[in-house]
C-alpha angles and dihedrals in degrees: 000000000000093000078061094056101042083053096051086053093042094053090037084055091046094052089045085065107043083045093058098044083048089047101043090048090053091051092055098047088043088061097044083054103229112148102351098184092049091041090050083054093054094040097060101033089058085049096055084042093057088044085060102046086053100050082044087081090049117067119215117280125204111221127145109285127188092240091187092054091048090042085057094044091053102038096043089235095313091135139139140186132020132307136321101187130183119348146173113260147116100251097220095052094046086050081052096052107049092037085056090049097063095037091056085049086050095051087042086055102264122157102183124034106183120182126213114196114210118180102300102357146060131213119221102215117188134170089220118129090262130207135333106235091241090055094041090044087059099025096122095042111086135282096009107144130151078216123077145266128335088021129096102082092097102078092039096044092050094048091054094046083048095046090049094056091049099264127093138206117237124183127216133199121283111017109316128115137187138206120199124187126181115266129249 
């Protein structure tokens, strides 16, 4: 397996340097002024880019993690329900997970995504329309996606993470999810 790790250094390597080309043409258009809102886009999509490159080096670590702080932080206050506590995570993914969570509602037409913590785990609610029974009935198989081609990694890449660290990702009809993770 070391080919595969030399490979995984070479490609990280290879996106440092696109991302920061990327990063340092945005800043300079930023500065000139043209298309602010577009530039601000850029700007932070190639940030969180670079965030992941770099976490790519690092696998997840599993450490106690005060899920109700990170739910707020995440959610910007939209909780319900009790407490969740400490549990046994590794914090960025969990910011991934439940950020990817309410993106994916967005993109599926949801206007309110709501999270209720429970002890060790948290349920992503949204209003959105929610899905179809042949795509929920396959969601964590790959690549099931309602979007398209070349999507459909991310559900069944989380659960196993999750399951990894001793947690697990379980979907319920309509359009809630929750993530569970071991506690400390």
């Amino acid at each position: 397996m070391a080919w595969l790790e030399d490979w995984q250094r070479a490609t990280l390597h290879d996106l440092r340097t696109r991302l920061g080309t990327i990063l340092v043409n945005a800043q300079l258009l930023a500065e000139d002024g043209t298309a602010p809102d577009t530039v601000g886009d850029l700007l932070q999509a190639a940030r969180e880019a670079r965030s992941l490159v770099q976490r790519l080096s690092i696998p997840p670590q599993a450490v106690p993690t005060d899920l109700d702080a990170l739910v707020v932080e995440v959610s910007g206050g939209r909780v319900e329900g009790g407490k969740a506590g400490l549990v046994l995570a590794d914090p960025g993914m969990v910011r991934n997970i439940l950020t990817h969570l309410v993106h994916n509602a967005r993109e599926a037409g949801s206007t309110q995504v709501v999270f209720r913590l429970g002890p060790g785990s948290v349920t992503v609610i949204d209003d959105g329309p929610g899905l179809a029974p042949e795509v929920a009935e396959r969601l964590f198989q790959t690549p099931v996606s309602s979007k398209g081609e070349g999507r459909g990694e991310g559900l069944y890449t989380t659960r196993r993470l999750l399951r990894g660290l001793g947690g697990d990702l379980r979907f319920e009809p309509p359009s809630t999810f929750v993530v569970v993770f071991a506690c400390a």
